[in-house]
C-alpha positions in Angstrom: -34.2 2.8 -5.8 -32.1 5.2 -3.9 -29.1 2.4 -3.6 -29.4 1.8 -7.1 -28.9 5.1 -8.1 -26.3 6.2 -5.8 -24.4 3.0 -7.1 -24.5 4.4 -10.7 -23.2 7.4 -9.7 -20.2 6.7 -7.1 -19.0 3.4 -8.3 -20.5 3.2 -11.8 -18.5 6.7 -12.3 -15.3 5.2 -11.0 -15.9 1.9 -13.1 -16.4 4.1 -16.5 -13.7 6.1 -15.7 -11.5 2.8 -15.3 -13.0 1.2 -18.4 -12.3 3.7 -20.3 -8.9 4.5 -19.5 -7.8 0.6 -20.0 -9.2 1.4 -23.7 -7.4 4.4 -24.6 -4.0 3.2 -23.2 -4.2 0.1 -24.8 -5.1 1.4 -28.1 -1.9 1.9 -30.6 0.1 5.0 -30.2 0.2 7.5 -27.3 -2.4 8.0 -25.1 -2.9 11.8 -25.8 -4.3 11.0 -28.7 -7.1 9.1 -27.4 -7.4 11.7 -24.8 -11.1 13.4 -26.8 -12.7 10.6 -27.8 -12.0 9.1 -24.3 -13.9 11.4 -22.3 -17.2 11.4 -24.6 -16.8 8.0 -24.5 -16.6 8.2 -20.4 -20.1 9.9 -20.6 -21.5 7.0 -22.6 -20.3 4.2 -21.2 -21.1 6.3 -17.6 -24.7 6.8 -19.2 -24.9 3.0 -20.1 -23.9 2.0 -16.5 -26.9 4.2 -14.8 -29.2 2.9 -17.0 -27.8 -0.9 -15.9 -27.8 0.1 -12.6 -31.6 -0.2 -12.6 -31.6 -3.5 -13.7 -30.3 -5.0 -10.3 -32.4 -6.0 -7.8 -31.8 -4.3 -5.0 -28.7 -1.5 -4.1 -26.6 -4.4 -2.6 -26.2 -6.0 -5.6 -25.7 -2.7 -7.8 -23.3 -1.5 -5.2 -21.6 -5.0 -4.9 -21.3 -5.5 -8.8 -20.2 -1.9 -9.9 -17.6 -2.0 -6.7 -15.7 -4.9 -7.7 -15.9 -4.0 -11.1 -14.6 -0.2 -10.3 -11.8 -2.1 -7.7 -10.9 -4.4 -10.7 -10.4 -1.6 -13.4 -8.6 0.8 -11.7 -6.2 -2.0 -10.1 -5.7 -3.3 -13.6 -4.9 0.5 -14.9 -2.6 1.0 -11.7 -0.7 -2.6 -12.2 -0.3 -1.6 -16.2 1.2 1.8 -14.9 3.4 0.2 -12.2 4.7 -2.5 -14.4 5.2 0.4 -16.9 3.5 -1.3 -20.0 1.8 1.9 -20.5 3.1 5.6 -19.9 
């Protein structure tokens, strides 16, 4: 139990943020003004991704699943910034 929730809180809080961020810079127009509804949508989508977390089964799999899928967000927001599609 303890794995699961610790991998809805470190990773799953990294892959919300990421998730979320892809969302509001690819939506039309600048990103500051997605910047409010961004962040209460960070705390659902965070919300949704403890309450997934608990569907694994075991802390391996949470950890191994929320991981890659935290790793693979924020590389896609870094390459999208680096390429400078997005500002």
């Amino acid at each position: 139990m303890w794995g699961r929730a610790t991998a809805a809180a470190i990773p799953g809080f990294l892959l919300s943020a990421g998730v979320t961020g892809l969302v509001c810079w690819l939506l039309p127009g600048p990103w500051q003004s997605t910047l409010v509804p961004g962040v209460v949508a960070f705390f659902a989508v965070w919300m949704a991704a403890m309450a997934v977390a608990f569907q694994f089964r075991n802390g391996k799999r949470a950890w191994a699943w929320f991981g890659g899928g935290a790793v693979a967000s924020l590389g896609a927001l870094w390459l999208l910034q680096t390429l400078q599609w997005v500002r």
